[in-house]
C-alpha positions in Angstrom: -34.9 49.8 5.9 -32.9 46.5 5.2 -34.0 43.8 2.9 -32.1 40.4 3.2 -30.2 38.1 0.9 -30.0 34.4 1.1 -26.4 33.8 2.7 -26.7 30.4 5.2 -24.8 28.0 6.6 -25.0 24.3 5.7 -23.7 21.2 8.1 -24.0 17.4 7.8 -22.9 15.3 5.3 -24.2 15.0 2.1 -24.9 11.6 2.0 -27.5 11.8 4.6 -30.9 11.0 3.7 -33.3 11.2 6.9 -34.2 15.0 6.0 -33.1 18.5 6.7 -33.3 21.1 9.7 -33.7 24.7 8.9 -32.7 26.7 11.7 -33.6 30.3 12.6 -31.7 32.4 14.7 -33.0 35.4 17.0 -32.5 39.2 16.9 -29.4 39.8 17.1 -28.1 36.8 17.0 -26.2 35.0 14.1 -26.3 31.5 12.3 -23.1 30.6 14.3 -25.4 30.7 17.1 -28.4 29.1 15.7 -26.5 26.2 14.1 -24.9 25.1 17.5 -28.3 23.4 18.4 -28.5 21.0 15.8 -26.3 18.3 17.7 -28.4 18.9 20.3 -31.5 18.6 18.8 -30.0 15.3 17.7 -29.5 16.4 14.1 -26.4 14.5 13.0 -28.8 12.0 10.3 -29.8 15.3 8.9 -28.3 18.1 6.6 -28.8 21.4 9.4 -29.3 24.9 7.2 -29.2 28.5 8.9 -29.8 31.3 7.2 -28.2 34.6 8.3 -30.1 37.5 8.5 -28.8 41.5 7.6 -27.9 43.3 11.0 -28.5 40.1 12.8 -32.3 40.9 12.9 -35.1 39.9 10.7 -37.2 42.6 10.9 -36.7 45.9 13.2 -40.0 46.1 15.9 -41.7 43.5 17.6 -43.5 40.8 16.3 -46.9 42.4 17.7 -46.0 45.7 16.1 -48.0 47.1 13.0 -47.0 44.9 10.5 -46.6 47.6 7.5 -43.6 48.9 10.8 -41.7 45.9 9.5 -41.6 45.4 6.2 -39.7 45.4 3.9 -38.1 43.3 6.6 -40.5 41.1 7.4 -41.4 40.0 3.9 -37.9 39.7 2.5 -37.3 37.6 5.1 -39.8 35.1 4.3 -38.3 35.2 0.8 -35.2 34.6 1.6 -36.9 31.3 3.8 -38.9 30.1 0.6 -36.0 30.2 -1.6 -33.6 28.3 1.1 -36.9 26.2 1.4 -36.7 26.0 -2.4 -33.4 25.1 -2.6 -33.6 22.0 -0.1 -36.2 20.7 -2.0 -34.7 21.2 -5.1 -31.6 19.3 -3.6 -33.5 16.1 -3.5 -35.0 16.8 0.4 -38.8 17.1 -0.1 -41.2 19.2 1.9 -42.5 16.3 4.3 -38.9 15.6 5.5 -37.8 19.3 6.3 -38.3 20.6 10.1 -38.1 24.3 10.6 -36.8 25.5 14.0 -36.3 29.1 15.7 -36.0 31.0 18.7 -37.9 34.1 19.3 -37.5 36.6 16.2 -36.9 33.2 14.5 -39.7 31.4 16.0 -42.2 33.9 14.9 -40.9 33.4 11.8 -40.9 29.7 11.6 -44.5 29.5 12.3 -45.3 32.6 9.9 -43.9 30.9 7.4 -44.8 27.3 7.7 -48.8 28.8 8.3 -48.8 30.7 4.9 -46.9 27.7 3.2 -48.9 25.3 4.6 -48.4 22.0 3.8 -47.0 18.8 5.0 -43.4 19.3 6.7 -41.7 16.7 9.3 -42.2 19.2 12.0 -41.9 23.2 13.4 -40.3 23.8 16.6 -41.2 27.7 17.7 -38.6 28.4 21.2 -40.7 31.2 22.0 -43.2 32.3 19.5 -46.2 33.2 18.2 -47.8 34.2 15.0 -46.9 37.9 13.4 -48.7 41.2 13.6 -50.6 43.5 16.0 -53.9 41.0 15.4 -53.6 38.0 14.1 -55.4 37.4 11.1 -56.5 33.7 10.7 -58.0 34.4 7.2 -54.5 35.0 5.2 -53.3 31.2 6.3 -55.7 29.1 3.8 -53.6 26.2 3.1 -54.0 23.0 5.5 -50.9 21.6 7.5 -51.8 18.1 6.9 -51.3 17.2 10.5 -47.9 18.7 10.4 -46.4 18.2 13.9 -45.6 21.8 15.8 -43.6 21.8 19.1 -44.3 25.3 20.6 -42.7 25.8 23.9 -42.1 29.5 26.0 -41.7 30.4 29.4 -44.4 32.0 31.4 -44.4 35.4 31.4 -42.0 36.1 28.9 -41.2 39.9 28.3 -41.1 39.8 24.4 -43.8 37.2 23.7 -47.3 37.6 25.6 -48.4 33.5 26.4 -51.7 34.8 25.3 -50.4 35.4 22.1 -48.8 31.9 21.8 -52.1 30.3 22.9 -53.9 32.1 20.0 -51.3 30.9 17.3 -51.5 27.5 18.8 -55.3 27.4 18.1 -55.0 29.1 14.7 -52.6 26.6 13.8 -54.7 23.9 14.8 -57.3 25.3 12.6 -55.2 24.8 9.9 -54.7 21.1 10.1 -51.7 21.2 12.6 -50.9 18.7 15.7 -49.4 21.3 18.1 -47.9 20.2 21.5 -47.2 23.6 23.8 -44.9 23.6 26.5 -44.9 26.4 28.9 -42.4 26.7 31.8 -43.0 29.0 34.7 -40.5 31.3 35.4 -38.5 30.7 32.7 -36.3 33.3 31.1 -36.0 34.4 27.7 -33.6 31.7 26.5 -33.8 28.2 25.5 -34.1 25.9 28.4 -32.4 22.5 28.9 -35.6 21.4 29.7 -37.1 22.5 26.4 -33.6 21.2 24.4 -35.0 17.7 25.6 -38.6 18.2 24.9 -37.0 18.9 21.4 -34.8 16.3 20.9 -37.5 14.0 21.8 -39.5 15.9 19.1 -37.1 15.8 16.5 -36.7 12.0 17.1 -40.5 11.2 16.3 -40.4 13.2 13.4 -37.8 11.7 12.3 -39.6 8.0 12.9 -42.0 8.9 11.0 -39.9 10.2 8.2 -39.1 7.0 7.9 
């Protein structure tokens, strides 16, 4: 089993000062990919991070598998988030002005992460997602989002991520202190829609309004 190490990409100047967007790409996928969406997300006041994971994949089985079937994956993946997390902050971006962003492998892990380091961000945007393991379990997130806004969008059905299971996360995130707006688009493959690029953009702007 693979474990990761912290190798990213990094766009934007360094003078800007409206936050940071840490993107997270999908199974197999790459951070070339992922990174493309930040000038479409309308990212160009903010410094745009993307992480790459080993073997393009953050963990081997579904998000819905057994989790101990994904580790040491899973877990070294979040580490190697917390310390790119850690290393933002430590650049002079603080928590409240970092959004975290990903599309299916990645979007699971943006909201596993951001629920168990809760805590005020600018915003999480899950492209089809949901929270990890075969049942959730609401009682290992115990920090509070602060009213963290979460953009959770996915089409309807989707063959790798159940709506029910988006529905739950949305509500256990909720629970948590988060203000989570869910998109669902019938019919929609298992891509990121042009449709849910604007809802997005639109997103990212009132973050970053009330960055400001």
């Amino acid at each position: 089993m693979y474990q990761h190490k912290l190798t990213y990409i990094q766009q934007g100047s360094a003078t800007a000062t409206a936050g940071a967007l840490l993107l997270l790409h999908g199974r197999g996928a790459s951070a070339e990919d992922i990174v493309r969406l930040g000038p479409a997300l309308g990212a160009e006041k903010l410094l745009v991070y993307a992480p790459q994971a080993t073997n393009s994949s953050w963990y081997p089985y579904s998000f819905m598998e057994e989790e101990a079937a994904n580790e040491p994956a899973l877990s070294s993946a979040l580490e190697v988030i917390d310390e790119l997390v850690g290393l933002i902050i430590a650049s002079g971006t603080p928590r409240e002005r970092i959004i975290i962003a990903g599309f299916s492998q990645g979007a699971c892990l943006s909201l596993e992460y951001a629920a168990r380091q809760a805590g005020r961000y600018a915003g999480v945007i899950a492209f089809t997602g949901g929270l990890i393991g075969k049942s959730l379990m609401p009682e290992r997130y115990t920090s509070n989002f602060a009213g963290t806004p979460v953009l959770m969008s996915t089409g309807d059905p989707d063959p790798h991520v159940p709506l029910t299971r988006v529905e739950a996360s949305k509500e256990i995130l909720e629970e948590r202190g988060a203000s989570v707006s869910l998109k669902v688009y019938k019919g929609r493959q298992h891509t990121i829609s042009p449709a849910e690029l604007k809802d997005a953009r639109e997103f990212v702007e009132k973050c970053l309004s009330g960055m400001s």
